[in-house]
C-alpha positions in Angstrom: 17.6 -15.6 -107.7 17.9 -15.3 -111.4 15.3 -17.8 -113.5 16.0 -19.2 -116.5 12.8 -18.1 -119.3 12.2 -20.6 -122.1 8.8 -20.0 -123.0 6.1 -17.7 -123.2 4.5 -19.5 -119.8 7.6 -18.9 -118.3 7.7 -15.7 -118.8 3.9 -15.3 -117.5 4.9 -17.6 -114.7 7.9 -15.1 -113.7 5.7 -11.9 -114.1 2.8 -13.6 -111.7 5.0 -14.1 -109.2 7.7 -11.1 -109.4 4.8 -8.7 -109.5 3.4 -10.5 -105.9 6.0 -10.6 -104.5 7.0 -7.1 -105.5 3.7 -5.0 -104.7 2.5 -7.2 -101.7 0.0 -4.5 -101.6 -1.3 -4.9 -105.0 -2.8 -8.7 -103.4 -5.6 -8.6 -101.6 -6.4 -10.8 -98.7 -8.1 -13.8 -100.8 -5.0 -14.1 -103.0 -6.8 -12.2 -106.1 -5.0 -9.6 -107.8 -6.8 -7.7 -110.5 -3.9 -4.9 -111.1 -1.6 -8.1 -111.5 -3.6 -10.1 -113.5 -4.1 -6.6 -115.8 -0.4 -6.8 -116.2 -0.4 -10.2 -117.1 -2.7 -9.7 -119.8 -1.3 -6.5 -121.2 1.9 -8.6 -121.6 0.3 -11.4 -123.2 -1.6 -9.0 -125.7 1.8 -7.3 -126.7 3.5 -10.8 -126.9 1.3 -11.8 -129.4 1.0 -8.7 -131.5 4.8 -9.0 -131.5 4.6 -12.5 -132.7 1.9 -11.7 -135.6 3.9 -8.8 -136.9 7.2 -11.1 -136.6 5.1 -14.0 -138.8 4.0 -11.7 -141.2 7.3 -10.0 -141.3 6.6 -6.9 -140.3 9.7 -5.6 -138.8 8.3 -1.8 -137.8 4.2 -1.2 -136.1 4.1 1.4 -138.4 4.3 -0.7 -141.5 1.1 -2.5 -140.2 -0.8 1.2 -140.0 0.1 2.1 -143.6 -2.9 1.3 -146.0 -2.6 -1.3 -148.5 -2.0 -0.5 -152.3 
């Protein structure tokens, strides 16, 4: 079934469930996944670096590493 992704929490909402359902073994017994929920975050984190470096117009990672003049 393909999903339609509109928003960030979509997106999170999609990668929650596709990695579950995906790596059964990855779940353990209570529901809790910690390697999923590592994933999650890891996306999250890049997301947002993506965003900052798209607000401040920073079309390259390597123009953020290069000192200021």
């Amino acid at each position: 079934m393909v999903h339609q992704i509109h928003t960030y929490a979509d997106l999170r909402k999609q990668l929650h469930d596709d990695l579950r359902i995906q790596h059964p073994e990855w779940v353990q017994p209570n529901g809790e996944s910690p390697l999923c929920d590592s994933y999650e975050a890891r996306l999250m984190k890049t997301l947002q670096s993506l965003n900052q470096s798209k607000r401040y117009g920073f079309s390259d990672r390597r123009q953020l590493e290069q000192p200021q003049a």
